[in-house]
mmCIF file of the N, C-alpha and C atoms, coordinates in Angstrom:
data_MODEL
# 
_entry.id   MODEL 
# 
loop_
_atom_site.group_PDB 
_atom_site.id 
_atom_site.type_symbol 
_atom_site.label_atom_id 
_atom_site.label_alt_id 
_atom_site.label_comp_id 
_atom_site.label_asym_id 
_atom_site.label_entity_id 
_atom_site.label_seq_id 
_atom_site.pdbx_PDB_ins_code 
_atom_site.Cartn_x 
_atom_site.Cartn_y 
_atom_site.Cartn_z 
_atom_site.occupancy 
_atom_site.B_iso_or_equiv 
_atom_site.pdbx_formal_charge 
_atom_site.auth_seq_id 
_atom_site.auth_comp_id 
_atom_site.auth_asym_id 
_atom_site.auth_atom_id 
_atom_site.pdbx_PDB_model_num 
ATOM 1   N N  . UNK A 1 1  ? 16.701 6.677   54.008 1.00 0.00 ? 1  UNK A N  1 
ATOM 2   C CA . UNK A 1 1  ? 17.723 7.343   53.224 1.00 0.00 ? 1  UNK A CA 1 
ATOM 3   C C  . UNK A 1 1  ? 17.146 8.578   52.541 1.00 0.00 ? 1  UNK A C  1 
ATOM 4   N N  . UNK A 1 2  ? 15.914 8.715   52.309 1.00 0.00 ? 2  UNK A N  1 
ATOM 5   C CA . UNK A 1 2  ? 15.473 9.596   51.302 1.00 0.00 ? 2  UNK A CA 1 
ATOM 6   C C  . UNK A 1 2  ? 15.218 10.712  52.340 1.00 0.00 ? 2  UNK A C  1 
ATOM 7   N N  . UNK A 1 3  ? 14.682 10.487  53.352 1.00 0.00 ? 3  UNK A N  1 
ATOM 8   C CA . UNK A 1 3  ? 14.406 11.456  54.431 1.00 0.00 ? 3  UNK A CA 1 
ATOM 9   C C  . UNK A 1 3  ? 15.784 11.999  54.690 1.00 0.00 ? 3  UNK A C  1 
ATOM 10  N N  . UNK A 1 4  ? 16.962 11.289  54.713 1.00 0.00 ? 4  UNK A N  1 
ATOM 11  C CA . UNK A 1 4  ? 18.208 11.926  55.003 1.00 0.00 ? 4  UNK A CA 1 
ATOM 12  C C  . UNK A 1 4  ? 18.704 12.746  54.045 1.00 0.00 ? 4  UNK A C  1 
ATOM 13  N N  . UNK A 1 5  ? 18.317 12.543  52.511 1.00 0.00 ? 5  UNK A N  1 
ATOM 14  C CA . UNK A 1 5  ? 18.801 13.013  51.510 1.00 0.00 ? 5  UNK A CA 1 
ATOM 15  C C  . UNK A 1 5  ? 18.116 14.474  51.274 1.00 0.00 ? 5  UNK A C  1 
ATOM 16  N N  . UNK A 1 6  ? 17.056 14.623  51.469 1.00 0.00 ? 6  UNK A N  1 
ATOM 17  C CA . UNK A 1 6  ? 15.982 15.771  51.870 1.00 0.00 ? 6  UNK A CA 1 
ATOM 18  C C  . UNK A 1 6  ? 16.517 17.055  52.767 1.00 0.00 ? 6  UNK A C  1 
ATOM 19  N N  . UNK A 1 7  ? 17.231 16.064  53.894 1.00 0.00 ? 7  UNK A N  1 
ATOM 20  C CA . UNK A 1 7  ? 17.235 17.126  55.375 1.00 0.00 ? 7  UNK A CA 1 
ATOM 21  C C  . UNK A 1 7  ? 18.923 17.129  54.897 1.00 0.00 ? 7  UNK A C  1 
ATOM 22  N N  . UNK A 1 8  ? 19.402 16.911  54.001 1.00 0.00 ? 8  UNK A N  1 
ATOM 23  C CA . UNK A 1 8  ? 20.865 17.995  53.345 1.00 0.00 ? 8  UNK A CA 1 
ATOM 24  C C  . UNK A 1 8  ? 22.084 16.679  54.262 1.00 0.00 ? 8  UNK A C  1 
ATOM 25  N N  . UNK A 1 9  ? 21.418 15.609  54.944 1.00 0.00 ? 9  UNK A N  1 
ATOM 26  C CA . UNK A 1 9  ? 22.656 15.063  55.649 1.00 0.00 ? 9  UNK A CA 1 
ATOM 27  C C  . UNK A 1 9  ? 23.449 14.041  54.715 1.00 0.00 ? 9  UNK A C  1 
ATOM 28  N N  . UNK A 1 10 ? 23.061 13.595  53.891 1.00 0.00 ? 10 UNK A N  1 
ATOM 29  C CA . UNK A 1 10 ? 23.844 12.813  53.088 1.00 0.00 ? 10 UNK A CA 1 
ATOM 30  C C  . UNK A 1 10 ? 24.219 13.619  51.908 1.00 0.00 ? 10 UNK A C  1 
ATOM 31  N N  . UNK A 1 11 ? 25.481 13.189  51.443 1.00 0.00 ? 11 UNK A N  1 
ATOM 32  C CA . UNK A 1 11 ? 26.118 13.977  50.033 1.00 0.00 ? 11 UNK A CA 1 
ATOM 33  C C  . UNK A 1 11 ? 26.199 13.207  48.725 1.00 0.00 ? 11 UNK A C  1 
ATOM 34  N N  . UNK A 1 12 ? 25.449 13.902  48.117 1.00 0.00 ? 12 UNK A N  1 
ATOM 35  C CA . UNK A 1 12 ? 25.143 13.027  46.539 1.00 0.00 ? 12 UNK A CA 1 
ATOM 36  C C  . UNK A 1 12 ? 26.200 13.029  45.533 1.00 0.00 ? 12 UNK A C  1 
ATOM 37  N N  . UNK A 1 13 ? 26.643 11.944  44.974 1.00 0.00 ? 13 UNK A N  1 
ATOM 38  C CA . UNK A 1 13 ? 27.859 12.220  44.157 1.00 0.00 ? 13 UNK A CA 1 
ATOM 39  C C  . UNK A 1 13 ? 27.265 11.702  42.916 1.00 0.00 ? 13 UNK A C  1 
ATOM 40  N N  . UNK A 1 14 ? 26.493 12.265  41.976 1.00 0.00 ? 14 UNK A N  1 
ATOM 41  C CA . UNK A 1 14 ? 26.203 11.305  40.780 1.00 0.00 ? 14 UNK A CA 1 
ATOM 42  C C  . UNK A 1 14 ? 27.615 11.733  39.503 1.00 0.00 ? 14 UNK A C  1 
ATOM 43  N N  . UNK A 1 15 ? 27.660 10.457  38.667 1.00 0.00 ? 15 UNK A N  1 
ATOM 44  C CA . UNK A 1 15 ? 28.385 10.400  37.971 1.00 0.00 ? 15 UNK A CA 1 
ATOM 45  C C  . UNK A 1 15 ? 27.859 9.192   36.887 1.00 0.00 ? 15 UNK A C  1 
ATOM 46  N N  . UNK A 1 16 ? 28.523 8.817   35.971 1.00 0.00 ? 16 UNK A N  1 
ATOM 47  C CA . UNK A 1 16 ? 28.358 7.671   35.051 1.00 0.00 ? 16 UNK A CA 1 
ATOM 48  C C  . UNK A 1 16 ? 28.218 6.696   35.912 1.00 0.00 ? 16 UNK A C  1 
ATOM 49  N N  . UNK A 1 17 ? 27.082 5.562   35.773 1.00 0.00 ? 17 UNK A N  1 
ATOM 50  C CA . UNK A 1 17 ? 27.083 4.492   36.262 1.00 0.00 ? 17 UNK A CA 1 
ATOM 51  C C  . UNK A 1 17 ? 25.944 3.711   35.341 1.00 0.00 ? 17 UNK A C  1 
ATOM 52  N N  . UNK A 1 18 ? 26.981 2.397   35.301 1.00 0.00 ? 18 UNK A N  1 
ATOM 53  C CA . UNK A 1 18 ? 26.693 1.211   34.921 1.00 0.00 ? 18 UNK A CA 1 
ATOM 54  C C  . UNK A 1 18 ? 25.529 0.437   35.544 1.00 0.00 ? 18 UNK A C  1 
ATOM 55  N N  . UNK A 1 19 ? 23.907 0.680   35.107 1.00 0.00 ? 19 UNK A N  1 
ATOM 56  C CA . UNK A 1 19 ? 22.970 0.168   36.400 1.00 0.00 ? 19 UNK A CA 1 
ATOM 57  C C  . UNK A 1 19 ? 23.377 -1.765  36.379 1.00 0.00 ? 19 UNK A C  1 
ATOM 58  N N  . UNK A 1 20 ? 23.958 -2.370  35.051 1.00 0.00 ? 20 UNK A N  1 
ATOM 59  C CA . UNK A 1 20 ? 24.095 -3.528  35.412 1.00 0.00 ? 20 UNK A CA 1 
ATOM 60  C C  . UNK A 1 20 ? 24.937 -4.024  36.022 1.00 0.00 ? 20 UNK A C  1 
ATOM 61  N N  . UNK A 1 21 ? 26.115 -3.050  36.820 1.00 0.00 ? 21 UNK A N  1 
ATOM 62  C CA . UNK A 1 21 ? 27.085 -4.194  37.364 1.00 0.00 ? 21 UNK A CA 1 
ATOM 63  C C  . UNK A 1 21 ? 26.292 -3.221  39.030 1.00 0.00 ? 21 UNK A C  1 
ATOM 64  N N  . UNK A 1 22 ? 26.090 -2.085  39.083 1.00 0.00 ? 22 UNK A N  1 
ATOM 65  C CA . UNK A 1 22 ? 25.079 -2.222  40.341 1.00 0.00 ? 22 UNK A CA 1 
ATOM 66  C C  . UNK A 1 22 ? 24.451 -3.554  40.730 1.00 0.00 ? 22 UNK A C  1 
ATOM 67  N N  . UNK A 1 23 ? 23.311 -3.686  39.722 1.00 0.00 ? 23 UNK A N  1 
ATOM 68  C CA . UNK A 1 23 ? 22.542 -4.498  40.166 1.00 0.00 ? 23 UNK A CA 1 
ATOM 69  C C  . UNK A 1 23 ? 23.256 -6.424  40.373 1.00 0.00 ? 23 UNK A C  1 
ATOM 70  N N  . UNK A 1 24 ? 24.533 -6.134  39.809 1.00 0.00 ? 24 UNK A N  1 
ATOM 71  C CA . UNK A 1 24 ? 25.339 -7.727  39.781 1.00 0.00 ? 24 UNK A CA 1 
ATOM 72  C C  . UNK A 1 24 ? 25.566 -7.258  40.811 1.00 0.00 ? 24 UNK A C  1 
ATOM 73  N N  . UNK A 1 25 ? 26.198 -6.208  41.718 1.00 0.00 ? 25 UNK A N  1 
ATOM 74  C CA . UNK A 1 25 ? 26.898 -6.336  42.944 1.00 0.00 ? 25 UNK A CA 1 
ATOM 75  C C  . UNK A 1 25 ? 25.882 -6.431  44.084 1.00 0.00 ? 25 UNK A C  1 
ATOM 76  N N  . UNK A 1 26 ? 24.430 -6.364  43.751 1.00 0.00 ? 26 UNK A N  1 
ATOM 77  C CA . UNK A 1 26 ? 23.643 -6.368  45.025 1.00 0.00 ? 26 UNK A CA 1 
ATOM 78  C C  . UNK A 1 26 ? 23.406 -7.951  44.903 1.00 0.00 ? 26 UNK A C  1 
ATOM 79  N N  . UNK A 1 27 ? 23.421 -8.755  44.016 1.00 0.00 ? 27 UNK A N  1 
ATOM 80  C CA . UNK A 1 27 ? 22.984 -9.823  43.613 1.00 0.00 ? 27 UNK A CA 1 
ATOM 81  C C  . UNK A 1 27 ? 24.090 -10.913 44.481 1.00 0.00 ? 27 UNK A C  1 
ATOM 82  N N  . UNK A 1 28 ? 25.406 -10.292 44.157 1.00 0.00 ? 28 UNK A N  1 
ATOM 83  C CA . UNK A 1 28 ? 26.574 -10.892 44.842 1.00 0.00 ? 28 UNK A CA 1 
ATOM 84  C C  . UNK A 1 28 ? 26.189 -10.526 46.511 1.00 0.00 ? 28 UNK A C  1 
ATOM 85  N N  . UNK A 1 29 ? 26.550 -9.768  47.004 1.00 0.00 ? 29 UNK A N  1 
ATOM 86  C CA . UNK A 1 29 ? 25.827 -9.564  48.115 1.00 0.00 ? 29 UNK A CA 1 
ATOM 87  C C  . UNK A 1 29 ? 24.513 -10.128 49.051 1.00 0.00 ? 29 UNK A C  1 
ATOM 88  N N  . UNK A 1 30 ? 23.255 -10.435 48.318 1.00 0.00 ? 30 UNK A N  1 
ATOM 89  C CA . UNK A 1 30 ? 22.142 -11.324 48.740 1.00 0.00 ? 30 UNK A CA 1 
ATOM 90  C C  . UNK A 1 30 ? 22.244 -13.035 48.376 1.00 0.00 ? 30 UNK A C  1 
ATOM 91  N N  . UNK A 1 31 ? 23.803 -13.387 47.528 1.00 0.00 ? 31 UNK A N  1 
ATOM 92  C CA . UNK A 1 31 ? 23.490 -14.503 47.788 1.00 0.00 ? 31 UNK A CA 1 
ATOM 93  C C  . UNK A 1 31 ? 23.342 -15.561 48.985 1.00 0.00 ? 31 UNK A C  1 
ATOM 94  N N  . UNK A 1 32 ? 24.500 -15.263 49.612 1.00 0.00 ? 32 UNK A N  1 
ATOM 95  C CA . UNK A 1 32 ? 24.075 -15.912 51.224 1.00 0.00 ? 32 UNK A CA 1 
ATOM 96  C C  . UNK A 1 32 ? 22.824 -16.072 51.073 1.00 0.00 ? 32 UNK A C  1 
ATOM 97  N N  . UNK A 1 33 ? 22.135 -15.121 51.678 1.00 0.00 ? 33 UNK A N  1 
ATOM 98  C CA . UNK A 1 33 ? 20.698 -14.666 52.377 1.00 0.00 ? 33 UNK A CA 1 
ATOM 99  C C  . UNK A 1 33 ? 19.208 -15.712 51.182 1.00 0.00 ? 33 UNK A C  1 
ATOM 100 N N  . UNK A 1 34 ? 19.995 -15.424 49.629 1.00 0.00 ? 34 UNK A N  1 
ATOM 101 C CA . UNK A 1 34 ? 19.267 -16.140 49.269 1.00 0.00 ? 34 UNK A CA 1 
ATOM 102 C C  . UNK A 1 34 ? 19.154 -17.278 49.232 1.00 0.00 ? 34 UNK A C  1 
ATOM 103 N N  . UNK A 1 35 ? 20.325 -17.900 49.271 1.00 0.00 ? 35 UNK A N  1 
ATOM 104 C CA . UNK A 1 35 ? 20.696 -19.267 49.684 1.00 0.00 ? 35 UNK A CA 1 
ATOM 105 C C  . UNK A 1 35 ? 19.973 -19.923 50.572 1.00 0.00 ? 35 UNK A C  1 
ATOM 106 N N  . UNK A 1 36 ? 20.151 -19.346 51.560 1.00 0.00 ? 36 UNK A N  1 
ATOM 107 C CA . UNK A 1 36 ? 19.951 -19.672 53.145 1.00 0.00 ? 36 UNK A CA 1 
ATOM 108 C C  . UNK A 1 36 ? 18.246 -19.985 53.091 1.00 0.00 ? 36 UNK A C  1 
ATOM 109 N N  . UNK A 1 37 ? 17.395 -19.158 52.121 1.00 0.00 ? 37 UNK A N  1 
ATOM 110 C CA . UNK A 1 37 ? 15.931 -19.529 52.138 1.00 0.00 ? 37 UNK A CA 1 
ATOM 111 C C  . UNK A 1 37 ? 15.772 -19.921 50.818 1.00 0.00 ? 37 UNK A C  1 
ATOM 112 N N  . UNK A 1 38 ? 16.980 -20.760 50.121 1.00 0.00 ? 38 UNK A N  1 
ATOM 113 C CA . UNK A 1 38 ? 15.919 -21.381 48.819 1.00 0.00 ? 38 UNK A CA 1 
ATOM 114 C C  . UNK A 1 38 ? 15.384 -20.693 47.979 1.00 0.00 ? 38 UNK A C  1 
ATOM 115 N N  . UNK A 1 39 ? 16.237 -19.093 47.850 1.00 0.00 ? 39 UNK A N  1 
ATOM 116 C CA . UNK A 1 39 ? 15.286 -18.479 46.968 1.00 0.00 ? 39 UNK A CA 1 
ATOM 117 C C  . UNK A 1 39 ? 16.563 -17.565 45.519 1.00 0.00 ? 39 UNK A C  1 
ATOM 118 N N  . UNK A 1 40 ? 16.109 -17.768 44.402 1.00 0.00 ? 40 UNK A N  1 
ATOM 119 C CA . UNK A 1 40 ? 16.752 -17.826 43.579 1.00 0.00 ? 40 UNK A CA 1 
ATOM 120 C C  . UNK A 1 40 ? 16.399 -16.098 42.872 1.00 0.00 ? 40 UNK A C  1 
ATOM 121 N N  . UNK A 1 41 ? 17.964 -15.594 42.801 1.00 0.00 ? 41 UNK A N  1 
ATOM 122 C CA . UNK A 1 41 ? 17.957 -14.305 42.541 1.00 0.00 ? 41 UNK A CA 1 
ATOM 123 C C  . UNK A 1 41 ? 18.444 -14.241 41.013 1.00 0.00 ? 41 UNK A C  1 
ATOM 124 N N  . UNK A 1 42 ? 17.616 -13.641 39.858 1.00 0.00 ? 42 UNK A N  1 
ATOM 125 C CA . UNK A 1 42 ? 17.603 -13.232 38.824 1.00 0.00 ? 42 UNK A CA 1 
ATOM 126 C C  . UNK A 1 42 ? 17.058 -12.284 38.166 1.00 0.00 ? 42 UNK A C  1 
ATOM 127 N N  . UNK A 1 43 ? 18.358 -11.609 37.268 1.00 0.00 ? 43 UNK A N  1 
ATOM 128 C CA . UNK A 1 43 ? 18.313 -9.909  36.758 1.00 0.00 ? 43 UNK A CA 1 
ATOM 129 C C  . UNK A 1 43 ? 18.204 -10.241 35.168 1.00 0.00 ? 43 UNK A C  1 
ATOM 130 N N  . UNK A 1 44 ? 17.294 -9.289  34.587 1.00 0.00 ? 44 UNK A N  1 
ATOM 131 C CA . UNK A 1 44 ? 17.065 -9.704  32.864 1.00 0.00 ? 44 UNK A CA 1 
ATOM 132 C C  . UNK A 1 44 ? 17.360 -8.116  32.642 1.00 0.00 ? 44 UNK A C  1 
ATOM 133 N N  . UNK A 1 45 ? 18.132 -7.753  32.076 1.00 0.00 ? 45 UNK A N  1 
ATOM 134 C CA . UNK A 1 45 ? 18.771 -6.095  31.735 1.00 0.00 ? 45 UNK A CA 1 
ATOM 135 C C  . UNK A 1 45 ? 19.188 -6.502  30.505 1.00 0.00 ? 45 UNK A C  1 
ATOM 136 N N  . UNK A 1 46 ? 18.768 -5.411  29.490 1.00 0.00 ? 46 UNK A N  1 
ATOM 137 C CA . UNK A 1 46 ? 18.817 -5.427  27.992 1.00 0.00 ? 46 UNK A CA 1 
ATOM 138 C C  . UNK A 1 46 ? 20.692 -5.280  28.282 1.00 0.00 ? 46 UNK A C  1 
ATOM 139 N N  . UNK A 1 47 ? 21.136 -6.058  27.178 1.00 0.00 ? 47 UNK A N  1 
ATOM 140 C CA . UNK A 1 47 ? 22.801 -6.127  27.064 1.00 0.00 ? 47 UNK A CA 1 
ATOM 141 C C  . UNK A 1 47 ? 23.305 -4.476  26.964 1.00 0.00 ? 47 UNK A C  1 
ATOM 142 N N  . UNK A 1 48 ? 22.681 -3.713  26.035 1.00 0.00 ? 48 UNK A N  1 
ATOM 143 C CA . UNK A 1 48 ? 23.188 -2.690  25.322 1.00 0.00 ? 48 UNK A CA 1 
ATOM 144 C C  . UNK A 1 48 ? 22.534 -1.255  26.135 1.00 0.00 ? 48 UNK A C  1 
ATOM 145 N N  . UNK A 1 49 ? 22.205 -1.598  27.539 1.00 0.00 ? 49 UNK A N  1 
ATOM 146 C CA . UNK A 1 49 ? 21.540 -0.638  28.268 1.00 0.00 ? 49 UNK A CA 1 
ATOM 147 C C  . UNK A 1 49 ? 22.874 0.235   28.596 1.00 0.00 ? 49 UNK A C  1 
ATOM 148 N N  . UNK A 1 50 ? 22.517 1.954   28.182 1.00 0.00 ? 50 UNK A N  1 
ATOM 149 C CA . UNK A 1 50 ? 23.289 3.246   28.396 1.00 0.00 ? 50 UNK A CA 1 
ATOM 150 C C  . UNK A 1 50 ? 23.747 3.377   29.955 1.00 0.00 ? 50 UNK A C  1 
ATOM 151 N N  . UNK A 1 51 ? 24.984 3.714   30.449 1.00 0.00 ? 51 UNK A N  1 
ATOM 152 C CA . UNK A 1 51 ? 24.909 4.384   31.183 1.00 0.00 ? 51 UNK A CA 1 
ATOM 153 C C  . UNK A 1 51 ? 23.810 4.929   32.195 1.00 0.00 ? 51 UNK A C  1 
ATOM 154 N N  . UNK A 1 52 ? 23.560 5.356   33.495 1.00 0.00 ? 52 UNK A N  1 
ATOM 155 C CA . UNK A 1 52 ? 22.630 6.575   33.948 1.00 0.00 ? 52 UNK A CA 1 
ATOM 156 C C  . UNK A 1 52 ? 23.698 7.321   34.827 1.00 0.00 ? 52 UNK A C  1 
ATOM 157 N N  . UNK A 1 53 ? 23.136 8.562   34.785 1.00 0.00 ? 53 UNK A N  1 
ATOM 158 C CA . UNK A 1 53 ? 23.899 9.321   35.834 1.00 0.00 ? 53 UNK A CA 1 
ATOM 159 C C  . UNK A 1 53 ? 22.903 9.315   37.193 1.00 0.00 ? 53 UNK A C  1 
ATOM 160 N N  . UNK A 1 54 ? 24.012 8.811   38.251 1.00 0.00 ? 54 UNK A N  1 
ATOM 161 C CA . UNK A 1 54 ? 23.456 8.412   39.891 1.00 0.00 ? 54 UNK A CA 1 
ATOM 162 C C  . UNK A 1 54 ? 24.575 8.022   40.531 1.00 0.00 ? 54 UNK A C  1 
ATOM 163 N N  . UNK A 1 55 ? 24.033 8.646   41.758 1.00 0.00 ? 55 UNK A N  1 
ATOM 164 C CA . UNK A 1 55 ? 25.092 8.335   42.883 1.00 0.00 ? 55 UNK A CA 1 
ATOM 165 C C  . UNK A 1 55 ? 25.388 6.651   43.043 1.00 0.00 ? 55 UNK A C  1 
ATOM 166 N N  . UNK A 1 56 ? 26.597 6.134   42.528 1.00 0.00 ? 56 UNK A N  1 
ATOM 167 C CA . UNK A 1 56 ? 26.207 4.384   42.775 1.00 0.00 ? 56 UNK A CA 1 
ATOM 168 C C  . UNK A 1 56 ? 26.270 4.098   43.752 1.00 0.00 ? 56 UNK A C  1 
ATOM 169 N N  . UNK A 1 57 ? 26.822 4.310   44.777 1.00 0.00 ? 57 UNK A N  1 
ATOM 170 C CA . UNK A 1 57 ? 26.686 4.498   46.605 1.00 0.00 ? 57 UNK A CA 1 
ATOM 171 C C  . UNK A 1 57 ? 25.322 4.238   46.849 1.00 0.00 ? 57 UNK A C  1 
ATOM 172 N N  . UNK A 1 58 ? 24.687 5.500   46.457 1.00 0.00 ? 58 UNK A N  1 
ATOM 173 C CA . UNK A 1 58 ? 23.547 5.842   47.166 1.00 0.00 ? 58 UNK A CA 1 
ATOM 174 C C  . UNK A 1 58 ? 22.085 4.689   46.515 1.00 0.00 ? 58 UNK A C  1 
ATOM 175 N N  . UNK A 1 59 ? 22.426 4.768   45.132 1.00 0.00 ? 59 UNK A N  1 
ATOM 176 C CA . UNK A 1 59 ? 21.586 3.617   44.457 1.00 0.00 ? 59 UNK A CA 1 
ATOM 177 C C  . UNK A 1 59 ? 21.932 1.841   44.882 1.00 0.00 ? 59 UNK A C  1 
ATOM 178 N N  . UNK A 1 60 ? 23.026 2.059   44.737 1.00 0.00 ? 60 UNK A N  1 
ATOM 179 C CA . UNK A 1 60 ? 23.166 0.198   45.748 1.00 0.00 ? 60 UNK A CA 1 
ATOM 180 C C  . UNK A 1 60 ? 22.602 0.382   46.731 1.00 0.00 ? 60 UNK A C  1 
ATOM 181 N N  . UNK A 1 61 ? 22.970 1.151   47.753 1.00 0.00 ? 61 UNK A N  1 
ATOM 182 C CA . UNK A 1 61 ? 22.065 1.173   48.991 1.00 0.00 ? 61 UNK A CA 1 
ATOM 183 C C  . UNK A 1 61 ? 20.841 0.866   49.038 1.00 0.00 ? 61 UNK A C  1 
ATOM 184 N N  . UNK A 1 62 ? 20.260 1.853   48.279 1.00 0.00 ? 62 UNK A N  1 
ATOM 185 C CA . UNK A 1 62 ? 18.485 2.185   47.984 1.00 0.00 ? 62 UNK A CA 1 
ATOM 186 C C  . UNK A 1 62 ? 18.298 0.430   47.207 1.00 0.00 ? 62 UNK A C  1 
ATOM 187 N N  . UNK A 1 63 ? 18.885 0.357   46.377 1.00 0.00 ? 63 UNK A N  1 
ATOM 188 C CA . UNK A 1 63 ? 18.698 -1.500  45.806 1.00 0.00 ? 63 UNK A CA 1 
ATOM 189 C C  . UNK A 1 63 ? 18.875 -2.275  47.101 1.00 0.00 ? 63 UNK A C  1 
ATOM 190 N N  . UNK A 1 64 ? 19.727 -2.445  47.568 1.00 0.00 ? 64 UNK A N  1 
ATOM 191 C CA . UNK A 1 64 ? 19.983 -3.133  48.536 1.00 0.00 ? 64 UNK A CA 1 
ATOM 192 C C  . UNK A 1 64 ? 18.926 -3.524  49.689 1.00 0.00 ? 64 UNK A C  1 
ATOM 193 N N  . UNK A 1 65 ? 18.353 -1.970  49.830 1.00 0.00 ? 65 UNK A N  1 
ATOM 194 C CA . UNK A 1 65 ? 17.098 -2.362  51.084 1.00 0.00 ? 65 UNK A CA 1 
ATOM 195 C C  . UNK A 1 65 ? 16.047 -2.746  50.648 1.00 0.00 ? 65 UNK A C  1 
ATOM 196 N N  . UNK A 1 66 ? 15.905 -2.626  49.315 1.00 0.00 ? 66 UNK A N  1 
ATOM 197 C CA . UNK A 1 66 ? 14.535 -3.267  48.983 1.00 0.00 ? 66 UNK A CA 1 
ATOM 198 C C  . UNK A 1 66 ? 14.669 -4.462  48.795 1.00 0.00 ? 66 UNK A C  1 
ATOM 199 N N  . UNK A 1 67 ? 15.749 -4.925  47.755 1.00 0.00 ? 67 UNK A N  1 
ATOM 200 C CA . UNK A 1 67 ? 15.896 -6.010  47.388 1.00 0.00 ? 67 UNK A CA 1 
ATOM 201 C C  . UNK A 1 67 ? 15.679 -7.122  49.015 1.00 0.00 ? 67 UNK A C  1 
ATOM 202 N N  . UNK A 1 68 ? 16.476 -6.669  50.149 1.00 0.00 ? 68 UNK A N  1 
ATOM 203 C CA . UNK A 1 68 ? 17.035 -7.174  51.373 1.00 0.00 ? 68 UNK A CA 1 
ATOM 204 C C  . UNK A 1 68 ? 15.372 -7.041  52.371 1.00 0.00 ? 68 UNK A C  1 
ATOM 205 N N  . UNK A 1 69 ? 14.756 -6.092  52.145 1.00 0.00 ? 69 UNK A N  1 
ATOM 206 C CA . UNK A 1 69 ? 13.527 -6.134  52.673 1.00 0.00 ? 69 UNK A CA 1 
ATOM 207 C C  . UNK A 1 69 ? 12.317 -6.884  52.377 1.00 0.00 ? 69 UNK A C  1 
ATOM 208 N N  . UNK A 1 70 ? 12.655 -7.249  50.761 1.00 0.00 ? 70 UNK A N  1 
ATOM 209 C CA . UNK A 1 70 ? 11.730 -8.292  49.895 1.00 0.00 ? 70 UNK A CA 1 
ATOM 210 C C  . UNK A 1 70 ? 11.759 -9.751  50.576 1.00 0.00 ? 70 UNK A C  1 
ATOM 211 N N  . UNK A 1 71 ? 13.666 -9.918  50.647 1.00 0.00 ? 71 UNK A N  1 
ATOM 212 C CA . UNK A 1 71 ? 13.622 -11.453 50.756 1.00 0.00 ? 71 UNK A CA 1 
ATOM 213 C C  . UNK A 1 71 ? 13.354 -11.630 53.056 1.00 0.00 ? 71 UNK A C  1 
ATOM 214 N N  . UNK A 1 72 ? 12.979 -10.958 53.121 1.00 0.00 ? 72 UNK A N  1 
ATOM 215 C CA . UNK A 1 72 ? 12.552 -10.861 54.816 1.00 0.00 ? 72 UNK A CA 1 
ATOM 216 C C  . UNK A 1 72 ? 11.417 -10.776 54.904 1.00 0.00 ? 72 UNK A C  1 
# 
């Protein structure tokens, strides 16, 4: 993705985003997968954490493959 983001082919939309319901929606997403190997997914994010400005597209994604590359 980052190589794509570099060479101008992907389009960045940052705006207000919430990094904790990001990181709840990748969590929702790997449960299957975590399931399936017994392995237990947990996020500790301060309650009162600000806003960041980021593409949330592009940051779930980027969460997504690591998180998804970890449990493989």
């Amino acid at each position: 993705l980052l190589s794509r983001i570099e060479a101008g082919e992907v389009l960045i939309t940052p705006r207000a985003t919430v990094f904790a319901d990001v990181v709840t929606h990748i969590g929702e997403q790997l449960l299957p997968l975590c399931e399936a190997q017994q392995i237990a997914f947990h996020t500790d994010l301060p309650p009162d954490l600000p806003p960041i400005w980021a593409d949330h597209d592009r940051l779930a994604q980027m969460l997504l493959n690591l998180a998804g590359n970890a449990l493989r």
